[in-house]
C-alpha positions as CSV (number, residue, x, y, z in Angstrom):
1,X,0.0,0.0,0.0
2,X,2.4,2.4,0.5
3,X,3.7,2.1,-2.7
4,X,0.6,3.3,-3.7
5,X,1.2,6.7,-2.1
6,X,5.1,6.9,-2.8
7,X,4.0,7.2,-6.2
8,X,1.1,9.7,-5.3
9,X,3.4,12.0,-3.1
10,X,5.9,12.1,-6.1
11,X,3.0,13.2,-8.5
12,X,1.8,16.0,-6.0
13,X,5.3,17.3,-6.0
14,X,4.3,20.6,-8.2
15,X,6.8,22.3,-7.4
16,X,7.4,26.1,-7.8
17,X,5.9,27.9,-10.6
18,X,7.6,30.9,-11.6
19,X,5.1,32.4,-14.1
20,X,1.8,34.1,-13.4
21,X,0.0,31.9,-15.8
22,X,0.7,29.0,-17.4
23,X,-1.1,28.7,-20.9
24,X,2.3,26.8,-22.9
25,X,2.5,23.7,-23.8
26,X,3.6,20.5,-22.0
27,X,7.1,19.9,-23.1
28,X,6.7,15.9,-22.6
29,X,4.2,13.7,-21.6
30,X,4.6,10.1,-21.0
31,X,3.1,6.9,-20.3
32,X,5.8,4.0,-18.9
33,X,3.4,0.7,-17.4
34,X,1.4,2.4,-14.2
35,X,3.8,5.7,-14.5
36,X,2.1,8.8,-16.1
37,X,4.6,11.5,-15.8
38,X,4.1,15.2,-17.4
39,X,6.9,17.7,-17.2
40,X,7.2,21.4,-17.8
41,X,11.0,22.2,-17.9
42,X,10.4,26.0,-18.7
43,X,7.5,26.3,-15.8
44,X,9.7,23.9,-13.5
45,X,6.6,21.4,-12.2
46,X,6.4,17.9,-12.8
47,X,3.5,15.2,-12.0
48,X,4.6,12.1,-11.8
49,X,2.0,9.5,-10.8
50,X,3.4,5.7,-10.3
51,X,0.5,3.6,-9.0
52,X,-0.6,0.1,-10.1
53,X,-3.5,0.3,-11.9
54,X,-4.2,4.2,-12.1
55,X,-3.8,3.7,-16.2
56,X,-5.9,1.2,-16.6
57,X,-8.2,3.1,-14.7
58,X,-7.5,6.0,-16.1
59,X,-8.0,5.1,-20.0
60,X,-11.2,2.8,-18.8
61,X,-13.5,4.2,-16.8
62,X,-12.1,8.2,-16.7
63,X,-14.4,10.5,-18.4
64,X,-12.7,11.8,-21.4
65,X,-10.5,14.8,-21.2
66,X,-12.4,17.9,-21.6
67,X,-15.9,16.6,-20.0
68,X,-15.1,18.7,-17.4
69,X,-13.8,22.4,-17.4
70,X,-10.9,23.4,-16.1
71,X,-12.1,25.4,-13.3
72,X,-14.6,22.5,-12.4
73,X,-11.6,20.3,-12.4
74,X,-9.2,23.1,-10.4
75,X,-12.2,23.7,-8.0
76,X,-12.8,20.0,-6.8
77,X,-8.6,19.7,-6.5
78,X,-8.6,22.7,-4.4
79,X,-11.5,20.6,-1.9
80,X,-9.6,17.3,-2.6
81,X,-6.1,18.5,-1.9
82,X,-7.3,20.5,1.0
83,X,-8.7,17.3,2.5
84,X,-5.8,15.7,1.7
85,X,-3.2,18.0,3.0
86,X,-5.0,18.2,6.8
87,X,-5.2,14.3,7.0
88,X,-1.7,13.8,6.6
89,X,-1.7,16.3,9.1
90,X,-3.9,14.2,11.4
91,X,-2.6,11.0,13.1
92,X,-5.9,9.5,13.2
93,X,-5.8,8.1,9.8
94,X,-3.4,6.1,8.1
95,X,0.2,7.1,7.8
96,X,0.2,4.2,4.5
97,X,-2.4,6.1,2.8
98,X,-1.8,9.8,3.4
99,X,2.1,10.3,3.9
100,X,3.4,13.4,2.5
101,X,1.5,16.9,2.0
102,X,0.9,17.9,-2.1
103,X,1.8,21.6,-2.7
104,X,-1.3,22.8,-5.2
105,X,-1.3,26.1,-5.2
106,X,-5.2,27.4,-6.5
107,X,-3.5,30.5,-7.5
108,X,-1.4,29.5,-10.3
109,X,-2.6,28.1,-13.5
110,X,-1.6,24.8,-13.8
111,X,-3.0,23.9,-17.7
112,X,-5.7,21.7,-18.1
113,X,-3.9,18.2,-18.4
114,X,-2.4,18.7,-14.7
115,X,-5.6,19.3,-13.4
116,X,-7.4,16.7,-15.4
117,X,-4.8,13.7,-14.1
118,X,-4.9,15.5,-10.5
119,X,-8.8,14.9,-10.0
120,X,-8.7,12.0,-11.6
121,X,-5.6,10.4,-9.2
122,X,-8.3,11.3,-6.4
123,X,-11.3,9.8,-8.0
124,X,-9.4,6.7,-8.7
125,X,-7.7,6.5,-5.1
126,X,-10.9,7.7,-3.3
127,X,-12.7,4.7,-5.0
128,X,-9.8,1.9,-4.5
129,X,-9.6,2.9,-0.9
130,X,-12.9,3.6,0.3
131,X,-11.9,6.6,1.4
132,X,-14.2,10.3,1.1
133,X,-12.1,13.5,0.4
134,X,-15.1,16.0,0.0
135,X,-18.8,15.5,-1.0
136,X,-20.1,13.3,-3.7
137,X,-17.4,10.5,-4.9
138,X,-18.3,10.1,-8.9
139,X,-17.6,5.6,-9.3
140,X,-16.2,6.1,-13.0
């Protein structure tokens, strides 16, 4: 299991955005097994999400990208990663599940493909783990 999150706490590494907004491109994008990985060189962030299964979730049961907006899809991260960020926080739940904090900053413009893998990562965990971030958990 805590493989599962090793992977997850790597992916929520966005780090440091030096740019007020963020409308380039995404330099490279790749899919290696259960690693998605998108990189920004120029804008310095990087997801990287290694989880067994999360792929084959992802391409099967995933609503297709742009079914959502992207502020749909910023405003349920900013509730997920909220919820997130204050259980790792709390020692009541499970140090396997939640281990390290993800630094998503609502104020900078992360492009619509981080986003979109982001919600996604906390559909798909929030459903394999039987676990409830905030409100309404969507099953596909």
């Amino acid at each position: 299991m805590k493989s599962f999150f090793v992977v997850f706490i790597i992916m929520l590494g966005i780090i440091s955005c030096k740019t007020k907004s963020i409308d380039s491109q995404i330099n490279s994008k790749s899919v290696v097994g259960d690693t998605i990985k998108i990189a920004n060189e120029a804008l310095e962030y990087e997801v990287i999400i290694i989880d067994p299964g999360f792929s084959n979730w992802l391409n099967s049961r995933a609503f297709p990208r742009n079914y959502h907006s992207e502020s749909f899809l910023e405003n349920k991260n900013q509730f997920y990663v909220s919820e997130w960020n204050r259980r790792v926080l709390d020692t009541r739940y499970d140090r396997n599940l939640y281990e390290m904090q993800i630094d998503y900053n609502n104020t900078i413009h992360y492009g619509y493909e981080v986003n979109y893998l982001i919600y996604n990562y906390m559909i798909y965990f929030q459903n394999t783990f039987k676990q409830q971030l905030f409100g309404y958990v969507p099953t596909r």
